[in-house]
N, CA, C and O atoms as a GROMACS GRO file, in nm:
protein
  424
    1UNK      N    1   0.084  -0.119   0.000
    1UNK     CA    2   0.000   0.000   0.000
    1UNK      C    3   0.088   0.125   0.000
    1UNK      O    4   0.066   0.218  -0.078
    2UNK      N    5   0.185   0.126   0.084
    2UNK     CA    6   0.269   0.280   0.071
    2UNK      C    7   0.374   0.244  -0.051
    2UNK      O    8   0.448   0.336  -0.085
    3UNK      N    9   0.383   0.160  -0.097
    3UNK     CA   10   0.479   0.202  -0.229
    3UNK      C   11   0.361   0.215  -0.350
    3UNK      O   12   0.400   0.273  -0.452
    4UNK      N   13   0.198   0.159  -0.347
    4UNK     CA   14   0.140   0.203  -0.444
    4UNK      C   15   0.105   0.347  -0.382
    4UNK      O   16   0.040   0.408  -0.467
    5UNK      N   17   0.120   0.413  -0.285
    5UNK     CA   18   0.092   0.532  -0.245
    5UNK      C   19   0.228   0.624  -0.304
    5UNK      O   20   0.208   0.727  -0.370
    6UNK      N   21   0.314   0.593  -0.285
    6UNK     CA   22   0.458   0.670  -0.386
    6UNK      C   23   0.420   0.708  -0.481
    6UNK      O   24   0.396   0.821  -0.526
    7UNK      N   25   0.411   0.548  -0.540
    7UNK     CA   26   0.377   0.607  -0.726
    7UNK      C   27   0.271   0.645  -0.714
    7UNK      O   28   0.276   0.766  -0.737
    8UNK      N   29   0.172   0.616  -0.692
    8UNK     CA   30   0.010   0.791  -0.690
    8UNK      C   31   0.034   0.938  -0.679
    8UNK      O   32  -0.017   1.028  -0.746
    9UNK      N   33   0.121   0.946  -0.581
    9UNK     CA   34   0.216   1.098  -0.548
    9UNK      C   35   0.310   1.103  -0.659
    9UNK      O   36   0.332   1.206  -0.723
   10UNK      N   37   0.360   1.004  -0.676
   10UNK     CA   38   0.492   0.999  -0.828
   10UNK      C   39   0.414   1.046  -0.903
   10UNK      O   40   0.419   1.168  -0.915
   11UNK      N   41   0.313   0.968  -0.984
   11UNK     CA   42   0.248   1.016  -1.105
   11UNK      C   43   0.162   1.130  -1.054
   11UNK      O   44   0.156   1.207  -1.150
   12UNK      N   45   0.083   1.188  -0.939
   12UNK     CA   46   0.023   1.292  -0.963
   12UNK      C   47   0.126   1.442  -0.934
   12UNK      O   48   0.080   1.556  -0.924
   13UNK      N   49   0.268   1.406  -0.924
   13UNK     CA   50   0.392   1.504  -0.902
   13UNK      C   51   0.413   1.511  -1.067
   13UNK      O   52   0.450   1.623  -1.103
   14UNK      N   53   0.397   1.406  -1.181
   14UNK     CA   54   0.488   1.396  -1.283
   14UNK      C   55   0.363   1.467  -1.409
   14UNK      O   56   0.387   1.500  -1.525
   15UNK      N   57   0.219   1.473  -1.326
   15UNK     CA   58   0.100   1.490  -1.400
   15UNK      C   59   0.028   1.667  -1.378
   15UNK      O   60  -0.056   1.717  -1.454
   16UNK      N   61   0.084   1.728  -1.265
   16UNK     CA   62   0.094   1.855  -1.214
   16UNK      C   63   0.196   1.907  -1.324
   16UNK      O   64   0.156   1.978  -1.417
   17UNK      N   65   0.354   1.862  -1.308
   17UNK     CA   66   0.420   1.925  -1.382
   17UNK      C   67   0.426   1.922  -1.540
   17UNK      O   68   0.467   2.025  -1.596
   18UNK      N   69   0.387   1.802  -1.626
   18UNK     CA   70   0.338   1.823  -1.727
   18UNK      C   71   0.203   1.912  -1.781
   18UNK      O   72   0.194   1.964  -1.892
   19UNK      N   73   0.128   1.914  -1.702
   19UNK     CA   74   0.004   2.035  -1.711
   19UNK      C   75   0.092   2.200  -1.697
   19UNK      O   76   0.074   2.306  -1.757
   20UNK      N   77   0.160   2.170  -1.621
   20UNK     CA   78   0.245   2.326  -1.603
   20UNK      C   79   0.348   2.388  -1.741
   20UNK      O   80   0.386   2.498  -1.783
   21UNK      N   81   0.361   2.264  -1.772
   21UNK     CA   82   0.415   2.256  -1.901
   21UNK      C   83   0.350   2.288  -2.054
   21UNK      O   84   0.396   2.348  -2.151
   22UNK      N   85   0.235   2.226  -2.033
   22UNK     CA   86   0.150   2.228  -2.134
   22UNK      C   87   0.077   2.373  -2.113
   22UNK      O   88   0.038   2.433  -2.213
   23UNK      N   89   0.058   2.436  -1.970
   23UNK     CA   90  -0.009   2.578  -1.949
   23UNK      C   91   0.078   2.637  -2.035
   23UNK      O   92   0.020   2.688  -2.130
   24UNK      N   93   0.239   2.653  -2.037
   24UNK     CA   94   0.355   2.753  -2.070
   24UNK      C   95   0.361   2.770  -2.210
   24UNK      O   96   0.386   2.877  -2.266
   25UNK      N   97   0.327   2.602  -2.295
   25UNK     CA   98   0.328   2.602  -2.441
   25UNK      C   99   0.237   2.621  -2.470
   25UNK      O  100   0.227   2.632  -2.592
   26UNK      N  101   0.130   2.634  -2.405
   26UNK     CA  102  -0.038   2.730  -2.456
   26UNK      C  103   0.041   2.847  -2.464
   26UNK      O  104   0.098   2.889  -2.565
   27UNK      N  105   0.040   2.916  -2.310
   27UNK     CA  106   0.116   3.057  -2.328
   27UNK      C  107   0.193   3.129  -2.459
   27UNK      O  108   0.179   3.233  -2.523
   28UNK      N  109   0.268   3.030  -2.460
   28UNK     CA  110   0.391   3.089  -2.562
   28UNK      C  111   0.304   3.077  -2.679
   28UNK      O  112   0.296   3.183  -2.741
   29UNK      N  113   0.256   3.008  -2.714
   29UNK     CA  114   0.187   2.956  -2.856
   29UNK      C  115   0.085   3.093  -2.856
   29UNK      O  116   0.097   3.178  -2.944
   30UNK      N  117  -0.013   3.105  -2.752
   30UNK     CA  118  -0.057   3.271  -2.774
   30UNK      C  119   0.015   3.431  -2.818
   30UNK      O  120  -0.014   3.532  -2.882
   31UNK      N  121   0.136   3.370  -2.725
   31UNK     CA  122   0.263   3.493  -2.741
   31UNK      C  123   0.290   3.485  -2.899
   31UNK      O  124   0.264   3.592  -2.955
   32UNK      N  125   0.345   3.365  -2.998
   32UNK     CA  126   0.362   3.365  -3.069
   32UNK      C  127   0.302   3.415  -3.168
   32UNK      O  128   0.350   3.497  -3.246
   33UNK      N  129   0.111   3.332  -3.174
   33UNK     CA  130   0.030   3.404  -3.249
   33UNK      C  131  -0.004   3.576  -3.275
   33UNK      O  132  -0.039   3.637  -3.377
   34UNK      N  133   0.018   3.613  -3.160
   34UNK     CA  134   0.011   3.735  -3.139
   34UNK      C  135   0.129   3.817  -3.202
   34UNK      O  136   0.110   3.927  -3.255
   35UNK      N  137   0.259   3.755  -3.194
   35UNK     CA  138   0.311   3.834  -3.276
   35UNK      C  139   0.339   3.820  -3.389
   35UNK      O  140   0.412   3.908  -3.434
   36UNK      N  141   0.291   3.694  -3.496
   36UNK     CA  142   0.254   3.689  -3.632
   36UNK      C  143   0.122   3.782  -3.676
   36UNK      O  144   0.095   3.847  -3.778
   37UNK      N  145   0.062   3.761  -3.565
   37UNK     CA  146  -0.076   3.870  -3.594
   37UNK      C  147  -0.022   3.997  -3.652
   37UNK      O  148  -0.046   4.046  -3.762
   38UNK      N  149   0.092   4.060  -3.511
   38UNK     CA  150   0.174   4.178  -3.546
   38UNK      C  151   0.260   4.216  -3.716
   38UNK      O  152   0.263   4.317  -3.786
   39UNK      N  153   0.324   4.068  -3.728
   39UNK     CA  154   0.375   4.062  -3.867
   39UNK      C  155   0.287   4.113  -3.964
   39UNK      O  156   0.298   4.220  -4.023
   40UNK      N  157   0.167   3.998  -3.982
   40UNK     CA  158   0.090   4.002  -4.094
   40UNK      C  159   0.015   4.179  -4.055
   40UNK      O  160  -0.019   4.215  -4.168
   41UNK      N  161  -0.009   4.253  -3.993
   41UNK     CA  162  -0.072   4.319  -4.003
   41UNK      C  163   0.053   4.436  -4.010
   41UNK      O  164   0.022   4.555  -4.002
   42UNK      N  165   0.190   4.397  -4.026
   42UNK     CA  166   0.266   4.531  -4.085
   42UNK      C  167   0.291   4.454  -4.255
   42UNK      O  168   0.338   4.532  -4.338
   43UNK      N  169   0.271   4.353  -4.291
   43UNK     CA  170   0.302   4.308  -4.416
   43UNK      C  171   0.197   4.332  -4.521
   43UNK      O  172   0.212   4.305  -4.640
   44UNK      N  173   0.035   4.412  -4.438
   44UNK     CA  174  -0.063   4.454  -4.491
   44UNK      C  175   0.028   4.604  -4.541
   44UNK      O  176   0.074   4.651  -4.645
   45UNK      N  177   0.019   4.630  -4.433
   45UNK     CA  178   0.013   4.780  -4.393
   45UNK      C  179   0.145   4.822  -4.548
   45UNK      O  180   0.112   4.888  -4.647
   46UNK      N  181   0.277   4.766  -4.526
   46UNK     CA  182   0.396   4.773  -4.625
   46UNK      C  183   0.295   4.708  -4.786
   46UNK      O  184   0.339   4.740  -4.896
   47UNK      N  185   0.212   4.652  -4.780
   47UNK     CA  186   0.145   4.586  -4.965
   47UNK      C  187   0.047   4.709  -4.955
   47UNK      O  188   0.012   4.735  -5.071
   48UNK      N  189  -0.012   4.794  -4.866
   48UNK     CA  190  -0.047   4.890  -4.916
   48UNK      C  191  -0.004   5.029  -4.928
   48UNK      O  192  -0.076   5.121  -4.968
   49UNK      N  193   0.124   5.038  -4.889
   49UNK     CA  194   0.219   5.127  -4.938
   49UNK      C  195   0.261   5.142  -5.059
   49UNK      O  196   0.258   5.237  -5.138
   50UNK      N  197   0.308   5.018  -5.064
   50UNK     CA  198   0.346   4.977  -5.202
   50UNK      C  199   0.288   4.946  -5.307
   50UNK      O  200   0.335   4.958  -5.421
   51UNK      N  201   0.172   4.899  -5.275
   51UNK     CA  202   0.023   4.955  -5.436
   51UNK      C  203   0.054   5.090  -5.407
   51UNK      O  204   0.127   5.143  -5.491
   52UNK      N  205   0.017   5.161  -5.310
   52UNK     CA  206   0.028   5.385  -5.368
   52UNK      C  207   0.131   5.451  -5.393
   52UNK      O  208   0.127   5.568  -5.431
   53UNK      N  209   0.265   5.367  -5.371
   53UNK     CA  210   0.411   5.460  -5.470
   53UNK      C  211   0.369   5.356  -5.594
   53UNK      O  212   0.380   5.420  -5.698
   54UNK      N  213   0.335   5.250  -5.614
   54UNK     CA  214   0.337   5.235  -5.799
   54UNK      C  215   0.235   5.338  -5.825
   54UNK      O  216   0.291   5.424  -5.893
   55UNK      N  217   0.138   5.364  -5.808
   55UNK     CA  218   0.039   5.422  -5.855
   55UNK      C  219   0.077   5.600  -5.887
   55UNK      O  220   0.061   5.677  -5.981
   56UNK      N  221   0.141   5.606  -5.737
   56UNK     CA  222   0.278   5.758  -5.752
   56UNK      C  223   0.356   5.762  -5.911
   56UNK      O  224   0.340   5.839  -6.006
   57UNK      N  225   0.435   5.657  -5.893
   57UNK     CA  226   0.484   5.619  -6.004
   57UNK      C  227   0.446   5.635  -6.128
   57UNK      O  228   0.514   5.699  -6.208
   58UNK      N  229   0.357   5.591  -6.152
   58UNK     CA  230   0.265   5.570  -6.286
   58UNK      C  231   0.271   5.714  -6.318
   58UNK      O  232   0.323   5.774  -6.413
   59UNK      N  233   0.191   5.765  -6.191
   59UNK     CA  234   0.173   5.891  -6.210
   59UNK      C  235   0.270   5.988  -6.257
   59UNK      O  236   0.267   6.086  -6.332
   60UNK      N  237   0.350   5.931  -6.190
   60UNK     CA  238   0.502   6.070  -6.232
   60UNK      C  239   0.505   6.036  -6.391
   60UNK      O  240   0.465   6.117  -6.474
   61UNK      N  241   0.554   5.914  -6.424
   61UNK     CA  242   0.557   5.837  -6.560
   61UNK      C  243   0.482   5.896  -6.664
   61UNK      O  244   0.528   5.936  -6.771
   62UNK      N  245   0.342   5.901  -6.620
   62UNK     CA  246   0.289   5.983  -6.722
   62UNK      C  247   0.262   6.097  -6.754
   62UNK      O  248   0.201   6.127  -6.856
   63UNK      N  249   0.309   6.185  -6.656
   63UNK     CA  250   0.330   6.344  -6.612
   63UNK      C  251   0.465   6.302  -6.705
   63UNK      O  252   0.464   6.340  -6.822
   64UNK      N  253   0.563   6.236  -6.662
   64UNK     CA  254   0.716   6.266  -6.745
   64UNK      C  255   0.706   6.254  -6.894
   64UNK      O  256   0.783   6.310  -6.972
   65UNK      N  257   0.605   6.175  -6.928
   65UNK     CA  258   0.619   6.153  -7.099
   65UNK      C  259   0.482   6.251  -7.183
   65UNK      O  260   0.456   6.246  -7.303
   66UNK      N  261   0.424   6.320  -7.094
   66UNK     CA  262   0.396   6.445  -7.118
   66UNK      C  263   0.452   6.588  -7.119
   66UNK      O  264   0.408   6.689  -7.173
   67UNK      N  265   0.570   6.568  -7.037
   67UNK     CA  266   0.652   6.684  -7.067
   67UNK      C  267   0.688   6.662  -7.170
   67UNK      O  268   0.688   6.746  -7.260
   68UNK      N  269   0.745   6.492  -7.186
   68UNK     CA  270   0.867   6.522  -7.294
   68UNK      C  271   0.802   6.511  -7.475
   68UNK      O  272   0.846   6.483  -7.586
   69UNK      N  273   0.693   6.547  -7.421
   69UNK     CA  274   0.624   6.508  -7.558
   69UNK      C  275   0.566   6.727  -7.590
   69UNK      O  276   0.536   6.800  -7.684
   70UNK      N  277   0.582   6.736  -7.464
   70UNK     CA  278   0.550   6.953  -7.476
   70UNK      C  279   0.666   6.992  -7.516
   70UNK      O  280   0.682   7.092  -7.586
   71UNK      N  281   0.802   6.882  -7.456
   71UNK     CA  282   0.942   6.976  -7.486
   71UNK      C  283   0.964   6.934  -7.674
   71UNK      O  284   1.042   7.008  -7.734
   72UNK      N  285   0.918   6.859  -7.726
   72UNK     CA  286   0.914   6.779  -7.842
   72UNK      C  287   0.860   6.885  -7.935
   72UNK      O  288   0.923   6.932  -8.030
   73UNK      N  289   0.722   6.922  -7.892
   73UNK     CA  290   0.645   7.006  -7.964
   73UNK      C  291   0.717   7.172  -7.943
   73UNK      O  292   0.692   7.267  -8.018
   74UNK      N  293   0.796   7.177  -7.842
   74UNK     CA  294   0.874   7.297  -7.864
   74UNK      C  295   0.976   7.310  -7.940
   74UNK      O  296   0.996   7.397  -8.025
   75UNK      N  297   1.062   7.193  -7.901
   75UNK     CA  298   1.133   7.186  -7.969
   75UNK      C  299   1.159   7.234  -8.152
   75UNK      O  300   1.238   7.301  -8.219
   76UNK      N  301   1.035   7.148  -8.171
   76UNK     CA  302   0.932   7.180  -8.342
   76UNK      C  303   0.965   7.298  -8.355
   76UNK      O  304   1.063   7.341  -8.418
   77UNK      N  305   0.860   7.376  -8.278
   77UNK     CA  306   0.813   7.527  -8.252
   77UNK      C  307   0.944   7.615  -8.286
   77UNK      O  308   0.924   7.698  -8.374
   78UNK      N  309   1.085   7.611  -8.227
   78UNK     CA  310   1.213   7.646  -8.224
   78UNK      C  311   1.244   7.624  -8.350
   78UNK      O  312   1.245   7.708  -8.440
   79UNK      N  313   1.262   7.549  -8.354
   79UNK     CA  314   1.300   7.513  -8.504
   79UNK      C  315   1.239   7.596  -8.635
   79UNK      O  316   1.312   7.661  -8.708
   80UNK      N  317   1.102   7.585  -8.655
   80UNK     CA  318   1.013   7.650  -8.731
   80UNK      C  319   1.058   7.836  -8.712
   80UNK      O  320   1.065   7.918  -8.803
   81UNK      N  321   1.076   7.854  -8.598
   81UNK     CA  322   1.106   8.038  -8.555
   81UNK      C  323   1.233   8.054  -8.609
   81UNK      O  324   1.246   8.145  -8.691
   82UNK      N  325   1.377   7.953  -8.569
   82UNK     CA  326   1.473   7.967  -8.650
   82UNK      C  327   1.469   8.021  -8.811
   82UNK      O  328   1.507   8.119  -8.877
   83UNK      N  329   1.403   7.900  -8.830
   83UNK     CA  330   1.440   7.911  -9.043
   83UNK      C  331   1.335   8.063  -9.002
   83UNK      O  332   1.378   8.164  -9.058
   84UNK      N  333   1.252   8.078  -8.944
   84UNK     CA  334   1.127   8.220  -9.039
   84UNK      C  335   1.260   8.362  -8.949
   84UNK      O  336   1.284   8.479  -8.979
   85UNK      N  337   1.307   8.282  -8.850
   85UNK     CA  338   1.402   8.424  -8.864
   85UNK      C  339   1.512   8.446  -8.946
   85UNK      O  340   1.541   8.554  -8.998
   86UNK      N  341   1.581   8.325  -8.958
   86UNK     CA  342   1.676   8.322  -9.075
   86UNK      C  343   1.607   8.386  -9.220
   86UNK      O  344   1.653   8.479  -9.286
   87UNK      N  345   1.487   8.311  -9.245
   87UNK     CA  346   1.461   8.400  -9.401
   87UNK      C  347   1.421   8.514  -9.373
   87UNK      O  348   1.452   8.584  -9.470
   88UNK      N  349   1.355   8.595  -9.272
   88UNK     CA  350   1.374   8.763  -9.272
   88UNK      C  351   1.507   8.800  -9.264
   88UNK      O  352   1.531   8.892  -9.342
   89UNK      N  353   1.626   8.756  -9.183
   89UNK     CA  354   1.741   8.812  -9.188
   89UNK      C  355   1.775   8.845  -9.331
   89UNK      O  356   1.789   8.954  -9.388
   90UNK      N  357   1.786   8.704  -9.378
   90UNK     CA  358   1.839   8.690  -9.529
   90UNK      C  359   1.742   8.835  -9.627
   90UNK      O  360   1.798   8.920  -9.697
   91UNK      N  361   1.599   8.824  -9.602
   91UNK     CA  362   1.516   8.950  -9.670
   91UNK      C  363   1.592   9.069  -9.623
   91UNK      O  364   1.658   9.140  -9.699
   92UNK      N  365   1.583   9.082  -9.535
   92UNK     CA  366   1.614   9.219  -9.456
   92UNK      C  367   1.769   9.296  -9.486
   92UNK      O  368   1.790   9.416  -9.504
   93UNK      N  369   1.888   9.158  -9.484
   93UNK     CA  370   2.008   9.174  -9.476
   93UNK      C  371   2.074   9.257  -9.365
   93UNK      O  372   1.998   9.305  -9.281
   94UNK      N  373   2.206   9.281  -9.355
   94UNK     CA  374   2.243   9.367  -9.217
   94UNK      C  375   2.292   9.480  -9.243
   94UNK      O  376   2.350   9.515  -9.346
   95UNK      N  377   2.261   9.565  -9.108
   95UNK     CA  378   2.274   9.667  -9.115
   95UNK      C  379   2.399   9.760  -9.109
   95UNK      O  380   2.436   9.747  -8.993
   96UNK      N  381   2.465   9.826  -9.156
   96UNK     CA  382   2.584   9.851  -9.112
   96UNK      C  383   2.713   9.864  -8.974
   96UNK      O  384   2.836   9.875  -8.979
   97UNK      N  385   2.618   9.855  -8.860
   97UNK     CA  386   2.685   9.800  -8.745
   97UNK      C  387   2.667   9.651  -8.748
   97UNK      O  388   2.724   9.579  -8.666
   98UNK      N  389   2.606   9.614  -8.820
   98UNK     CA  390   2.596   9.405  -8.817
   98UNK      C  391   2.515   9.407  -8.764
   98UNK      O  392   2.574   9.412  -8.656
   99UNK      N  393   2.408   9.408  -8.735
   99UNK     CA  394   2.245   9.395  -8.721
   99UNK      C  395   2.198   9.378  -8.818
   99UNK      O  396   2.247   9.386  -8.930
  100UNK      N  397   2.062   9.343  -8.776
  100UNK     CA  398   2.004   9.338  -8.915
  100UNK      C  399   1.859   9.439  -8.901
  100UNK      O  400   1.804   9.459  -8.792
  101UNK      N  401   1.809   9.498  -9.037
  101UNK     CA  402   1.725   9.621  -9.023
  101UNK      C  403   1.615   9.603  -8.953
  101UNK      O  404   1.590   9.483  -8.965
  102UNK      N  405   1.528   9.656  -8.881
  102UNK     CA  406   1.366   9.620  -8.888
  102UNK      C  407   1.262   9.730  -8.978
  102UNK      O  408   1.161   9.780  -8.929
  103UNK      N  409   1.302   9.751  -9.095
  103UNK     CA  410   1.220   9.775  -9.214
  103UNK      C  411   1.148   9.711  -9.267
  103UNK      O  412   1.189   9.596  -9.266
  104UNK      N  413   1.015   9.725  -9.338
  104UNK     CA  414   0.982   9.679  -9.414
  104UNK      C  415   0.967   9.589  -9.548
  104UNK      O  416   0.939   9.647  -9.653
  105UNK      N  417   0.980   9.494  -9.547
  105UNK     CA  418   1.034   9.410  -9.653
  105UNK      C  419   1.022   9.488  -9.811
  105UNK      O  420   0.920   9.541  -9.855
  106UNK      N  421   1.143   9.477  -9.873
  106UNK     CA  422   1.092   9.528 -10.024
  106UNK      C  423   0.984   9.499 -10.112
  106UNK      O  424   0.977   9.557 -10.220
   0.00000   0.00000   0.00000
């Protein structure tokens, strides 16, 4: 009777501390979840950052190939004012300090 009384105290000593055990890896296993919770809800937070700089992006992108399509059409524009000033020079010819006149065309 007192050595089946040992092991009763044995196993309810070996059945306490495995429950204490199993409380700690609940614990932690909450701790853990909780801070994947934390993860996933900054790995939201960073995928929706990062959809609104592409979208930034885009944006600049197509702001940039609208300039370069105004500097294009200036460019044109320059060009076209060149030659029409060149052929008044050439009409006009220069003036004796090296200018050229602003008279009336012949």
């Amino acid at each position: 009777v007192k050595e089946a009384r040992e092991q009763m105290q044995s196993l309810s000593r070996r059945t306490d501390a495995a429950v204490e055990e199993m409380e700690k890896a609940q614990a932690g296993e909450k701790e853990a979840r909780a801070a994947l919770s934390g993860v996933l809800g900054d790995y939201k937070g960073l995928e929706g950052l990062h959809i609104d700089q592409t979208r930034d992006l885009e944006a600049i992108r197509d702001l940039h190939s609208e300039r370069v399509s105004q500097c294009s059409s200036l460019r044109s524009r320059v060009t076209q004012l060149e030659r029409l000033c060149n052929d008044v020079q050439s009409i006009m010819g220069p003036t004796p300090s090296g200018g050229y006149a602003a008279a009336s065309p012949p």
